[in-house]
C-alpha positions as CSV (number, residue, x, y, z in Angstrom):
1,X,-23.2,-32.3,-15.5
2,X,-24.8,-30.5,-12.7
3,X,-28.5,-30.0,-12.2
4,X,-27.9,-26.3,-12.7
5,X,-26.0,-27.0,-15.7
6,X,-28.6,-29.2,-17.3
7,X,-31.2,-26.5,-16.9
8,X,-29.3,-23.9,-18.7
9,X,-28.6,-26.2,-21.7
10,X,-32.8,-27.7,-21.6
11,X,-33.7,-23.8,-21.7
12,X,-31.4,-23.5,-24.8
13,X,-32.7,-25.9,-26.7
14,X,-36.2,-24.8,-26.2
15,X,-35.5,-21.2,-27.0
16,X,-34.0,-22.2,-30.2
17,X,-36.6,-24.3,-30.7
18,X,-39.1,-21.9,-30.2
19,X,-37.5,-19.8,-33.4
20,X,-37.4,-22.5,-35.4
21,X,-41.4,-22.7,-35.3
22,X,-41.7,-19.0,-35.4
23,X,-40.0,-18.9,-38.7
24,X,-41.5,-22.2,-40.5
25,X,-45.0,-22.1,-39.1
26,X,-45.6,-18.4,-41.4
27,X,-44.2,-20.4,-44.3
28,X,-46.1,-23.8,-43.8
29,X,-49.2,-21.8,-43.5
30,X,-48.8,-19.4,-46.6
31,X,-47.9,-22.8,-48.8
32,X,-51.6,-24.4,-47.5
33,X,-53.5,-21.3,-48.1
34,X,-51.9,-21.5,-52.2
35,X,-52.7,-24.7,-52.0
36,X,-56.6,-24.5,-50.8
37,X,-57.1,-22.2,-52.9
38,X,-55.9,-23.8,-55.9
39,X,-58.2,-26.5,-55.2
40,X,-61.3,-24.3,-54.6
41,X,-61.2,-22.7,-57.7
42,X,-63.4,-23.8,-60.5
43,X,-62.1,-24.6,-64.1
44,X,-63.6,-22.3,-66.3
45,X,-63.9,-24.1,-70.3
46,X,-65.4,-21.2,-71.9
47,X,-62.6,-19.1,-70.6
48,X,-60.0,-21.8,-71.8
49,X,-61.4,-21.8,-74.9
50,X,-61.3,-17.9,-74.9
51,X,-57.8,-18.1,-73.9
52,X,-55.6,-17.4,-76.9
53,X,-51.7,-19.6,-77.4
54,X,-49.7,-18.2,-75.0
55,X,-46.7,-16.6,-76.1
56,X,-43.3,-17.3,-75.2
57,X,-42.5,-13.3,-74.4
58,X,-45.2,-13.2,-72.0
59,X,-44.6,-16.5,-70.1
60,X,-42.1,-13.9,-67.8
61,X,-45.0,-11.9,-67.1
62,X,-47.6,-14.5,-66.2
63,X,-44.6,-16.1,-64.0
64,X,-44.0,-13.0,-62.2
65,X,-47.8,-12.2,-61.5
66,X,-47.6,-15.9,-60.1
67,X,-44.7,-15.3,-57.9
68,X,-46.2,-15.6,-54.4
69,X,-45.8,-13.5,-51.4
70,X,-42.1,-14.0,-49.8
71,X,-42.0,-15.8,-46.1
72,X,-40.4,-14.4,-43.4
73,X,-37.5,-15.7,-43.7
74,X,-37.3,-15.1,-46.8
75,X,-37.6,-11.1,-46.0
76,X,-35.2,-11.9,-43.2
77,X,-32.2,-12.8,-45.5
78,X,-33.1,-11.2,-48.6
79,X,-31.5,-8.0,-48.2
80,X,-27.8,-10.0,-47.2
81,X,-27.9,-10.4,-51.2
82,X,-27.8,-7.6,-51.4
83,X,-24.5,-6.9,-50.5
84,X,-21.5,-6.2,-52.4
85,X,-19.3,-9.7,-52.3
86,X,-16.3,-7.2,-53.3
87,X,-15.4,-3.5,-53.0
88,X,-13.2,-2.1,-55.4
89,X,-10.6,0.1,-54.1
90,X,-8.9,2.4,-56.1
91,X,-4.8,1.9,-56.1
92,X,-2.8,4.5,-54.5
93,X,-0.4,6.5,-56.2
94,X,3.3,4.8,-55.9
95,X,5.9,7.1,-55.4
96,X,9.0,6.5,-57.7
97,X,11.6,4.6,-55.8
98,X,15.3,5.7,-56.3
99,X,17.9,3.7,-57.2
100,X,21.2,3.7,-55.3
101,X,24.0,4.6,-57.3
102,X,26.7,1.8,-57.0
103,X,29.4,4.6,-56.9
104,X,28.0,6.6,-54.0
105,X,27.1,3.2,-51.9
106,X,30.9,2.4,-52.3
107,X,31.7,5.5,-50.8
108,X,29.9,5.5,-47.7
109,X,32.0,4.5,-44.2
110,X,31.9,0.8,-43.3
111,X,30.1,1.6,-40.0
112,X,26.7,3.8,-39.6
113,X,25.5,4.5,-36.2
114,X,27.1,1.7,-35.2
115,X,25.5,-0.5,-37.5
116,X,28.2,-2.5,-39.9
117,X,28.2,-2.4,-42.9
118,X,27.4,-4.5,-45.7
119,X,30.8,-5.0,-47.7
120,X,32.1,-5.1,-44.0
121,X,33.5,-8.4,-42.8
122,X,31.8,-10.7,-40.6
123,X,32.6,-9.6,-36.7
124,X,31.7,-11.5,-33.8
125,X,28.5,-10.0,-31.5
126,X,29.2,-8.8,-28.7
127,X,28.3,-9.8,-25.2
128,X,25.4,-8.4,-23.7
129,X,26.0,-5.2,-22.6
130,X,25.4,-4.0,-18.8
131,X,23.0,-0.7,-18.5
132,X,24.8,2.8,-17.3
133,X,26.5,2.4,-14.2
134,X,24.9,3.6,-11.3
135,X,26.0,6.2,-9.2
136,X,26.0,6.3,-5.6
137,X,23.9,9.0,-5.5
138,X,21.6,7.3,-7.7
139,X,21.8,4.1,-5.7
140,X,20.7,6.0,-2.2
141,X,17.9,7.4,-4.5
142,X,16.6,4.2,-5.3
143,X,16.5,3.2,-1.4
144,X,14.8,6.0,-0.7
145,X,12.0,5.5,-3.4
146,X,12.1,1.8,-2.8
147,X,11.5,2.2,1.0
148,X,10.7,5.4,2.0
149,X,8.5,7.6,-0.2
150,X,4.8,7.3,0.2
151,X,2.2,5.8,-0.8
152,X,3.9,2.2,-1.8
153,X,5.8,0.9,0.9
154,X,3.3,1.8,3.8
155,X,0.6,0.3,1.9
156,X,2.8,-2.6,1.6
157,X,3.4,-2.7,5.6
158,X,0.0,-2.0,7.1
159,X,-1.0,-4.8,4.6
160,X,2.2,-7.9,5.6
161,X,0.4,-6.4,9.2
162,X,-3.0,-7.7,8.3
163,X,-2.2,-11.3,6.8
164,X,0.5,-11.2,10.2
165,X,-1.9,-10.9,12.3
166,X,-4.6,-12.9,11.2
167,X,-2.3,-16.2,10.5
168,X,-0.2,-15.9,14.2
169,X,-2.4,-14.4,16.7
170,X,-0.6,-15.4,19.8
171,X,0.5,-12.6,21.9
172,X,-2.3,-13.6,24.5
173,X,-4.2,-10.8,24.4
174,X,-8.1,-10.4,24.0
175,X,-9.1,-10.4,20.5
176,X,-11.3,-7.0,20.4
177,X,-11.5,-5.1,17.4
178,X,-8.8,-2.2,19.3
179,X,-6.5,-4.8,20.4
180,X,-6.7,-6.2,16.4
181,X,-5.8,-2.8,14.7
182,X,-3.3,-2.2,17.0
183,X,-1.4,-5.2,16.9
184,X,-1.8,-4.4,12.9
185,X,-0.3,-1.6,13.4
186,X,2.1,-2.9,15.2
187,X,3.3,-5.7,13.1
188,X,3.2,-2.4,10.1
189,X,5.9,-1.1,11.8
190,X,8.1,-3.8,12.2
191,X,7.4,-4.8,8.8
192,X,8.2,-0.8,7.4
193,X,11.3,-1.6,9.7
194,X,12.8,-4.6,7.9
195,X,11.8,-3.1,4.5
196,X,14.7,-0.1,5.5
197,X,17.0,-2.4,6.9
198,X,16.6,-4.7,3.7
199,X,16.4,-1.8,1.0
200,X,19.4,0.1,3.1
201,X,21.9,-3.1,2.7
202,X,20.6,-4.1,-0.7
203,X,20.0,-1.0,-2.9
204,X,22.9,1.3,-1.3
205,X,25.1,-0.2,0.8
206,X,26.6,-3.2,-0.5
207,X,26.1,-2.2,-4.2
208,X,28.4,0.6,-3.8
209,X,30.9,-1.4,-2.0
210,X,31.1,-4.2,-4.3
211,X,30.0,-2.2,-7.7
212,X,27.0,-4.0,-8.3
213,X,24.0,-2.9,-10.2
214,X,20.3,-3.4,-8.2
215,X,18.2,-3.3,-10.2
216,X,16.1,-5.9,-11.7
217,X,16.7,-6.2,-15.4
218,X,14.5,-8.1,-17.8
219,X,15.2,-11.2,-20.1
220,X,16.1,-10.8,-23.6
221,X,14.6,-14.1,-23.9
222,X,10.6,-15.1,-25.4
223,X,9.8,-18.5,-24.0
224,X,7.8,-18.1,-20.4
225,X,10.0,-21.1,-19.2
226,X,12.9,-19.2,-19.9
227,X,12.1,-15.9,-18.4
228,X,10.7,-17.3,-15.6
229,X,13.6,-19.3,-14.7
230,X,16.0,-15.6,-15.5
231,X,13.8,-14.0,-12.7
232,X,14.4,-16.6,-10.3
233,X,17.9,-16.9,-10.7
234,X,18.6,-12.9,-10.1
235,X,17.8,-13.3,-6.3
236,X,21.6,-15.4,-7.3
237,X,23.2,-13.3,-10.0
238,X,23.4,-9.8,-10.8
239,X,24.9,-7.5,-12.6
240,X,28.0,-5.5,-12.4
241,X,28.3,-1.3,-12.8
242,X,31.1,-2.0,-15.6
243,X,31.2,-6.0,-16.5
244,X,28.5,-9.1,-16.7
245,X,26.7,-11.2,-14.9
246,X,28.3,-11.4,-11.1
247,X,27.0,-13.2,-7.9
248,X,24.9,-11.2,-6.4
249,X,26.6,-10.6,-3.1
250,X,24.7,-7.4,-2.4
251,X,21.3,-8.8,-2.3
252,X,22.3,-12.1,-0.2
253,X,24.4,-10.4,2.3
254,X,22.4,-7.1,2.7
255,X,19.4,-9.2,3.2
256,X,21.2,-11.2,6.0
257,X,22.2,-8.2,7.3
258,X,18.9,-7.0,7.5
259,X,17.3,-9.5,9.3
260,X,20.3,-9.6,11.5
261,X,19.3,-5.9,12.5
262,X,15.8,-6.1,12.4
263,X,16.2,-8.3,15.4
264,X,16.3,-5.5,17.6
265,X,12.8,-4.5,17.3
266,X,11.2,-7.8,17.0
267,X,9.1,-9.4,20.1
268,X,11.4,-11.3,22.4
269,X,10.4,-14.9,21.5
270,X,11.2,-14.2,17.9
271,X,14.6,-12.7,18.5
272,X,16.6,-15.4,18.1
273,X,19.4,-16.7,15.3
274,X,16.5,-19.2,14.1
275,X,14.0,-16.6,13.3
276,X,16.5,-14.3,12.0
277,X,17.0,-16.9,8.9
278,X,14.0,-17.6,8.6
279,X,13.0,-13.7,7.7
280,X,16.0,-14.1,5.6
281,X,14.9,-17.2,3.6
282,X,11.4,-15.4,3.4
283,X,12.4,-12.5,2.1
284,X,14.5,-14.1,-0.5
285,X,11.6,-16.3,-1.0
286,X,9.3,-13.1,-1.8
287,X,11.9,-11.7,-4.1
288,X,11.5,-13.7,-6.3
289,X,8.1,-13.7,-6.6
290,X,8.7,-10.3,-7.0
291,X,11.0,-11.0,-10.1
292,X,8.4,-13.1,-11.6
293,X,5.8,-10.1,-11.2
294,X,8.8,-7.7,-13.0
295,X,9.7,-9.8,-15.7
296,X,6.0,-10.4,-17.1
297,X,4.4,-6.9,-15.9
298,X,7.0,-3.8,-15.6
299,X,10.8,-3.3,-16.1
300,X,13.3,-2.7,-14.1
């Protein structure tokens, strides 16, 4: 235990200590005060002798004049007592319940809004179904809001600019506050440059060449394990506009694709085949932190 630690839990102990003696002490000293005076008061025989049989319907009386004054904690919990241990509550009016008529449930279709029936037979489920196809309209829509419409994907850049710059500061240039922003800037740009490249390839052009969905979709599953290991596994598998679960040939290749063209406007040391996968294997790397995020915080 620390020595800060140990001081919290020593001033505890006194504090609670301190209210223990603040209740007892009233009560300790009310008890010796009965007590003293009691002892201090003279036996009176003539008064004794005065005193007629007492009778049994006034011993409650006497016993009750007796009674001494309550203690403090005593006035503390008294009025808890007081309370009600249970409140009656008055039962609400049922409303008749009808009975189906045998006849009329006969009647009715074997299927309800596509729910079966109950005198229907058994059917096997059916597979999980894929959401509404996308269109390609729809599909250069969401490349546009994924990359393009302010404020998230700028906010996004200017901020891969700061951690950029402060984890590879090597372009040999004095380290002044100007030269800082505007290297941030700079790296901003390049970053707002793959996110196009990425997003173009991923989100419109390979998903409307190969009919694939790309969007992230949720788990159906409960266990954390479970989902966790579902939004790891989409960066692999996707869905398709009309069928199941397919590889997911538009995120891998479109993001391949766009480090391969984000080459062009990266500094000259880092345009190379080796840096081009390793944006690649980062940016698959992020997606599925990304997936993780989805999965336990939005939907699709």
């Amino acid at each position: 235990m620390t020595e800060s630690a140990h001081r919290i839990v020593v001033r505890l102990f006194a504090t609670l200590l301190f209210m223990n003696l603040l209740l007892v002490l009233p009560v300790a000293a009310s008890d010796g005060s009965d007590n003293k005076n009691k002892e201090s008061r003279p036996a009176s025989p003539s008064a004794e002798a005065a005193q007629p049989a007492s009778d049994p319907a006034e011993i409650p009386a006497q016993a009750a004049v007796a009674f001494k004054l309550p203690s403090i904690s005593l006035v503390m919990f008294s009025d808890a007592m007081k309370i009600p241990s249970r409140v009656e509550i008055a039962p609400e009016a049922k409303a008749p319940v009808e009975v189906a008529d045998p006849a009329e449930e006969k009647s009715l279709p074997f299927e309800i809004a596509g729910l079966p029936h109950a005198n229907s037979s058994p059917s096997i489920p059916a597979p999980r179904a894929s959401t509404a196809p996308m269109t390609a309209g729809e599909k250069l829509k969401l490349f546009a809001t994924s990359a393009l419409v302010p404020p998230g994907p700028y906010i996004q850049s200017i901020f891969t600019g700061l951690i950029n710059e402060l984890v590879d500061n090597n372009e040999g240039r004095d380290d002044t506050p100007g030269n800082y922003f505007g290297d941030v800037m700079t790296r901003a740009a390049r970053s707002q440059g793959n996110k196009i490249a990425n997003n173009f390839f991923e989100k419109f052009f390979y998903p409307t060449i190969f009919k694939q969905d790309p969007r992230y979709h949720r788990s159906e599953k409960r266990g954390a394990g479970a989902r966790v290991g579902h939004a790891i596994t989409r960066v692999f598998v996707t869905q398709g506009d009309r069928s199941g679960d397919q590889f997911n040939a538009s995120f891998l290749i479109g993001g391949f694709t766009g480090a391969a063209v984000s080459t062009a406007w990266q500094r000259e040391e880092k345009q190379t085949v080796g840096h081009g996968l390793r944006r690649w294997g980062a940016h698959i790397y992020l997606t599925m932190l990304t997936n993780i995020l989805r999965e336990f915080l939005s939907g699709q």
